[in-house]
C-alpha positions as CSV (number, residue, x, y, z in Angstrom):
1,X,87.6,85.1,60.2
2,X,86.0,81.7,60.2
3,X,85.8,79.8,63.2
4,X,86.3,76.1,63.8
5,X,82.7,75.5,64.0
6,X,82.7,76.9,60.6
7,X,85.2,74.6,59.3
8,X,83.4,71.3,60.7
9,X,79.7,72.2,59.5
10,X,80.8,73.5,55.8
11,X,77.3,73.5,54.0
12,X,76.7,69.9,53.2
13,X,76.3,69.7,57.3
14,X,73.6,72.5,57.9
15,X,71.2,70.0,58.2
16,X,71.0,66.9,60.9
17,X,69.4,64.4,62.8
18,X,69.3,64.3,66.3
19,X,69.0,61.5,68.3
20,X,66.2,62.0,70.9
21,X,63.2,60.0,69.7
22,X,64.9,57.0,68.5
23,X,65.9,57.0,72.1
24,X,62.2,56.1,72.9
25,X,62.1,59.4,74.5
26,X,58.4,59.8,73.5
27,X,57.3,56.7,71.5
28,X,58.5,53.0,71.6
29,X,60.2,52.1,68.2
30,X,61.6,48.9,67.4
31,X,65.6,48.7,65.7
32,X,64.2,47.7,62.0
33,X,62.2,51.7,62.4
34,X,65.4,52.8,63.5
35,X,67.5,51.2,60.8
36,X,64.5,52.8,58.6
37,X,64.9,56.1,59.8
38,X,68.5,56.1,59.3
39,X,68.9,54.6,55.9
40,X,66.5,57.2,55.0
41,X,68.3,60.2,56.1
42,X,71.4,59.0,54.3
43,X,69.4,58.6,51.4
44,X,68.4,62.2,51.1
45,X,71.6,63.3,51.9
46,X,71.8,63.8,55.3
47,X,75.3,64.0,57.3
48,X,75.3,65.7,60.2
49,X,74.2,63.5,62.8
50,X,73.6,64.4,66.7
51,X,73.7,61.8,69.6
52,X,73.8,61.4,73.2
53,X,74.5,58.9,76.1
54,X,71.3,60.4,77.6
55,X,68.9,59.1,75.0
56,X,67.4,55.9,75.9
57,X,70.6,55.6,78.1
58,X,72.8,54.5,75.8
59,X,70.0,53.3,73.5
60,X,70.1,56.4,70.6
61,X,73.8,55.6,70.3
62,X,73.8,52.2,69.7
63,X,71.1,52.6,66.7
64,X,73.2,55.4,64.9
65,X,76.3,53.6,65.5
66,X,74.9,50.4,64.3
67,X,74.2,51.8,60.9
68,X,77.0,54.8,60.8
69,X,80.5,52.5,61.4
70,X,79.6,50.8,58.3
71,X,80.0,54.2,56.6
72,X,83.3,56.1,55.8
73,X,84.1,58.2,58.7
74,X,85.1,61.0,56.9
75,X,81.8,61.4,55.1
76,X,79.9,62.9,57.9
77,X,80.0,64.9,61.1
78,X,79.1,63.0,64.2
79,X,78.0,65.0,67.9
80,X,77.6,63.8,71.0
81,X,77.4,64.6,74.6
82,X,79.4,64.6,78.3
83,X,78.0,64.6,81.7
84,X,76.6,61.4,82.1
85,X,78.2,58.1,82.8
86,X,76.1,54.8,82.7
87,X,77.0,51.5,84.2
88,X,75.1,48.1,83.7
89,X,73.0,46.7,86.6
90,X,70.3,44.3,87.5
91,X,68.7,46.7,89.8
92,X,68.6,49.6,87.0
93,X,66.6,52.7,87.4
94,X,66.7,53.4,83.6
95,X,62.5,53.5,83.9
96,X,62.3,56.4,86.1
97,X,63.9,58.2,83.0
98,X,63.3,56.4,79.9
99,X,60.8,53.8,80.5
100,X,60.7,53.1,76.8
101,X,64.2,52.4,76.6
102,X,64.5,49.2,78.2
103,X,68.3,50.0,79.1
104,X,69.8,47.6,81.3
105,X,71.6,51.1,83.0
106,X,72.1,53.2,85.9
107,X,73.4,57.0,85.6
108,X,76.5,58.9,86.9
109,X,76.1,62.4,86.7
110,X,80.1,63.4,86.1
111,X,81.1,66.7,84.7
112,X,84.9,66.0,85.8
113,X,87.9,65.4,83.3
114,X,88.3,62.1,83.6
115,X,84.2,61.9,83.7
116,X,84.1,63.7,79.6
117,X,87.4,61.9,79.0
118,X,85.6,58.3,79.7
119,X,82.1,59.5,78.4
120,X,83.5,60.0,74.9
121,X,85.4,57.0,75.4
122,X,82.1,54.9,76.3
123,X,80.2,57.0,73.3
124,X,83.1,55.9,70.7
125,X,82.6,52.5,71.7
126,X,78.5,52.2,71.5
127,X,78.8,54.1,68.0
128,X,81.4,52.1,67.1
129,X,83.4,54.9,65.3
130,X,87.2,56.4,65.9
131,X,86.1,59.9,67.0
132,X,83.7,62.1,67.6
133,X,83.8,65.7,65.8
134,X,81.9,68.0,68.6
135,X,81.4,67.1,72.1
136,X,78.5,69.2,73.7
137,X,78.5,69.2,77.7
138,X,75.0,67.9,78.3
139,X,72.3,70.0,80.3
140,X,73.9,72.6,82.6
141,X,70.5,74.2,82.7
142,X,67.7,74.9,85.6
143,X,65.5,72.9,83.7
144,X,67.4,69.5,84.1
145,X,65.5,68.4,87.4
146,X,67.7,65.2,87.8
147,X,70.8,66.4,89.3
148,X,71.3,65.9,93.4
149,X,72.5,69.5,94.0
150,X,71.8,72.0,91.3
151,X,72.7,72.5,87.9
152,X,74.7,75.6,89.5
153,X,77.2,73.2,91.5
154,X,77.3,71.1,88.5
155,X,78.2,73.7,86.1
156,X,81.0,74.9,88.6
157,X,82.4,71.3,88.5
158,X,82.3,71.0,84.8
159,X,84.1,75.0,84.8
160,X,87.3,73.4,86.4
161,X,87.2,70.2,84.8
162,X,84.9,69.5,81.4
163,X,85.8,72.4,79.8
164,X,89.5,72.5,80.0
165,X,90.0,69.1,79.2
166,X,87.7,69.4,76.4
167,X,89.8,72.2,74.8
168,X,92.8,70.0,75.4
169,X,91.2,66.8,73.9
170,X,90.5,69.0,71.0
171,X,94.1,69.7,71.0
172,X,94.8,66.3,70.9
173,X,92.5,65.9,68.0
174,X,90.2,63.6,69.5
175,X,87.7,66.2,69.0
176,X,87.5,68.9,66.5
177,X,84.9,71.2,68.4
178,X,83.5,71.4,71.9
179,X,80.6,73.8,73.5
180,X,77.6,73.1,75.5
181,X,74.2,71.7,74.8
182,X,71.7,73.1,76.8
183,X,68.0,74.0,76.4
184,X,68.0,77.4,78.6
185,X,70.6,80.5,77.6
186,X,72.5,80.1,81.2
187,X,75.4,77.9,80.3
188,X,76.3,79.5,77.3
189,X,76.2,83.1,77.9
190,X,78.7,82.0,81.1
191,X,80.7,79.5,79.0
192,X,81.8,81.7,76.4
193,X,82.9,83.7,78.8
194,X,84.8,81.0,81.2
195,X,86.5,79.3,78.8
196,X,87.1,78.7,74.4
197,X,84.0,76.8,73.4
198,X,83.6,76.3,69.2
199,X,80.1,75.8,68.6
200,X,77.0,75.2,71.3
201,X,73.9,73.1,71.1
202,X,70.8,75.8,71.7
203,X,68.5,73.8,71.9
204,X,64.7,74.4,72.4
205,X,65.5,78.7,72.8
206,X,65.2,79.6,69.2
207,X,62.0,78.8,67.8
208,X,58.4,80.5,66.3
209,X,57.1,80.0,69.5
210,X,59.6,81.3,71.9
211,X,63.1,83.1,70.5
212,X,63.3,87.0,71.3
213,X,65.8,86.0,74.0
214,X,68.2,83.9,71.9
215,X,67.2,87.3,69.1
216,X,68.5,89.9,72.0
217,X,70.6,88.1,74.0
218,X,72.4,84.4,73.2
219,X,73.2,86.0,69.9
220,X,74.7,89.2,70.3
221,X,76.8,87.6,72.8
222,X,78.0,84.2,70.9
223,X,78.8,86.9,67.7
224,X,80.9,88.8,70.3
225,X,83.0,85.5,71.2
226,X,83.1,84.1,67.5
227,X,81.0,81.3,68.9
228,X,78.6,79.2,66.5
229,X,75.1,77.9,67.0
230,X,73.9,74.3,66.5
231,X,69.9,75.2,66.4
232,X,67.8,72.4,68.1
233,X,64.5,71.5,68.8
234,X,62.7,74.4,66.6
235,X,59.7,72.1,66.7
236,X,59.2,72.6,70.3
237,X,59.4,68.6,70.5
238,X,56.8,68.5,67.8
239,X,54.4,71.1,69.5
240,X,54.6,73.3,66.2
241,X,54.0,70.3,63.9
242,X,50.5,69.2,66.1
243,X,52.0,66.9,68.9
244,X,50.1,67.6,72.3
245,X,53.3,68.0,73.8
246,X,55.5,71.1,74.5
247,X,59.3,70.9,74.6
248,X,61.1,68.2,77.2
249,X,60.5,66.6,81.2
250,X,57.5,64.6,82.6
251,X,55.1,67.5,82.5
252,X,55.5,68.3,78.7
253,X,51.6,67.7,78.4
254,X,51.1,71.2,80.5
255,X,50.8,73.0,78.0
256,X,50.6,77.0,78.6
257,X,47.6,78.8,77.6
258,X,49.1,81.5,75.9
259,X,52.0,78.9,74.0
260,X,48.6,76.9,72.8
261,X,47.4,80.5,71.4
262,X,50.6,81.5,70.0
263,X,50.3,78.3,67.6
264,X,46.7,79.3,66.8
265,X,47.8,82.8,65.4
266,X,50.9,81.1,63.5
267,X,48.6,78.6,62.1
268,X,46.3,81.2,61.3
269,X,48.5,83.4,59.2
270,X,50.2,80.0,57.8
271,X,46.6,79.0,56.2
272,X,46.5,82.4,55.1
273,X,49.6,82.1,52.8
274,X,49.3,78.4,52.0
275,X,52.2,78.0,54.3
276,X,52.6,74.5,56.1
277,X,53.5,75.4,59.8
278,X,56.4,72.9,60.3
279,X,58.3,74.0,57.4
280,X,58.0,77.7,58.6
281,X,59.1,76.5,61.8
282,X,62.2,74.6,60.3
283,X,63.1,77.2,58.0
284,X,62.6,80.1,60.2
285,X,65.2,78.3,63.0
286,X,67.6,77.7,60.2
287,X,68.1,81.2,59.4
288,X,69.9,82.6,62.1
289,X,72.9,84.1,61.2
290,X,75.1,82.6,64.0
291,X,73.3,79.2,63.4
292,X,76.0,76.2,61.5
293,X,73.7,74.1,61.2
294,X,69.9,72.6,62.0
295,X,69.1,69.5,63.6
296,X,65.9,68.0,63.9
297,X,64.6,64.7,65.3
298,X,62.8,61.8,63.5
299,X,60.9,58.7,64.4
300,X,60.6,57.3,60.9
301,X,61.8,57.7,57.6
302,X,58.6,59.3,56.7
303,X,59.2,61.9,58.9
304,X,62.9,62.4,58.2
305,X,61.8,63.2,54.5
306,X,59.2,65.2,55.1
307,X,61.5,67.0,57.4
308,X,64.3,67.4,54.4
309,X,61.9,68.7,51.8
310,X,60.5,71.4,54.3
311,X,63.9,72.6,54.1
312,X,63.8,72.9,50.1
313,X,60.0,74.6,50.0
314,X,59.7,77.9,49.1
315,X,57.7,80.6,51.5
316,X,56.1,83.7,50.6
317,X,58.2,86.6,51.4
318,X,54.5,88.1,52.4
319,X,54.3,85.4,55.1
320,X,57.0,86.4,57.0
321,X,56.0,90.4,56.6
322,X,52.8,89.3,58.5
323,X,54.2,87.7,60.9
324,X,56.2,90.5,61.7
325,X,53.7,93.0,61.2
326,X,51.7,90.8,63.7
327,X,54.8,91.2,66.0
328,X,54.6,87.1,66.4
329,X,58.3,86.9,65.2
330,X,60.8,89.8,66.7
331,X,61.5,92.6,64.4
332,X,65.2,91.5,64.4
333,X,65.2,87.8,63.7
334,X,66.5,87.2,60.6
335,X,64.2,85.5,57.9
336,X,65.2,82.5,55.3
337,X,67.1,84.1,52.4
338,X,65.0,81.9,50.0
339,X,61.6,83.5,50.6
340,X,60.0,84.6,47.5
């Protein structure tokens, strides 16, 4: 039987773009490349679109919403996050997060009820639209360094507050789906068991580089719940494609020896084949049975569109058999249908 995520991401939605670099999370871009890099997207065809308070601080929303409430509401799917209140001040402390972002705003961590009920609220009105499709509870994960006590002590807050209210909201049909958006398997393994999530954000855990976990254990257990999978960061923020950067945080540029030599064996066998890496990357993520849908981040139109045509390139089935032969992808990851 379908699930609801199933319903919101019918096929015209398996592909999206999130939000994080016209954030300024890596690069400073102006609001004409942002305007660029959205126009472009809707010019391929793009409609699923994934946003966050945390980006920029409020700066990521403000772009898509600038260019998306001009569109009809019900032509595309719209995702953002909870967790994170911001509130305007002089004394801001927006640069010891985003110093790219120039946001005029301070953060609230606040995993509470009322704190999602007011973050979507706040999120409606920067994107300038009536309602959000998914909400994703935003970085219940070790990883996330920035919280005061623990990502533990938040999660337990968000167990008796976010995620109840969040199915009730959804009730309410201010939101259609609700899960959480995380870039380690914790959360979601515990969600789906605490509580009636649609579709989670798994971000970062399914890619060439690093997915035997999500292949063994995020999977198995989301198929068990009737749980989707919104598939993020398959790029490894761009490490895959040639940035000198691997996945999220301040220390991104440490880069582990044997992650640098994983990319030299997939480049390797990509040369091989006539394969370009970043589409193998993209297309490989996309497969995942329990995956709805794809989203990828984008800078520039240029990139957006290079982005959508990896998605339409065809791979040769012997690629993949090498790679698995080579035991660089697990023997049970499932492989794009459209290999030839």
């Amino acid at each position: 039987m379908p699930n609801r995520a199933q319903k919101i991401f019918a096929p015209e939605f398996s592909f999206g773009l999130g939000g994080v670099p016209l954030g300024n999370e890596f690069n400073k871009h102006s609001d004409r490349e942002a305007a660029e890099t959205l126009e472009a997207a809707w010019g391929l065809g793009v409609r699923y679109y994934d946003v966050a308070p945390w980006y920029g601080f409020g700066l990521s929303e403000r772009r898509f919403g600038h260019f998306l409430h001009n569109k009809n509401r019900d032509d595309f799917v719209l995702s953002s996050k909870v967790g994170k209140l911001f509130k305007a001040s002089r004394e801001n402390r927006h640069a010891d997060y985003f110093p790219l972002s120039d946001s005029p705003n301070d953060i609230i961590f606040d995993y509470t009820a009322d704190g999602v009920r007011r973050s979507i609220e706040d999120s409606l009105q920067r994107l300038g639209v009536s309602h959000l499709d998914v909400a994703f509870v935003h970085d219940l994960s070790p990883d996330f360094v920035y919280f005061p006590n623990g990502w533990e002590e938040q999660y337990e807050i968000a167990r008796k507050g976010a995620f109840p209210e969040l199915s009730k909201m959804r009730d309410e049909g201010i939101i259609r789906g609700w899960g959480v958006g995380v870039n380690t398997p914790y959360a979601i393994l515990r969600v789906i068991e605490d509580s009636d999530p649609d579709v989670c954000l798994c971000a970062r855990q399914y890619s060439l580089i690093d997915h035997e976990n999500a292949v063994r254990e995020v999977f198995p257990a989301v198929r068990a719940k009737n749980v989707s999978l919104v598939i993020g960061s398959s790029l490894n923020a761009g490490f895959l494609s040639g940035s000198a950067r691997y996945n999220y945080g301040k220390e991104n540029f440490v880069i582990p020896a044997e992650v640098i030599a994983k990319r030299e064996q997939l480049r390797a066998v990509a040369e091989r084949h006539g394969v370009d890496l970043r589409t193998a990357a993209l297309q490989f993520s996309a497969a995942a049975t329990e995956a709805v849908s794809l989203v990828v981040g984008a800078r520039s139109a240029t990139q957006i569109s290079e982005d959508w045509n990896s998605m339409q390139a065809k791979i040769p089935a012997d690629f993949w058999a090498e790679l698995q032969h080579e035991k660089l992808i697990d023997a049970e990851a499932a492989l794009p249908a459209r290999s030839e």
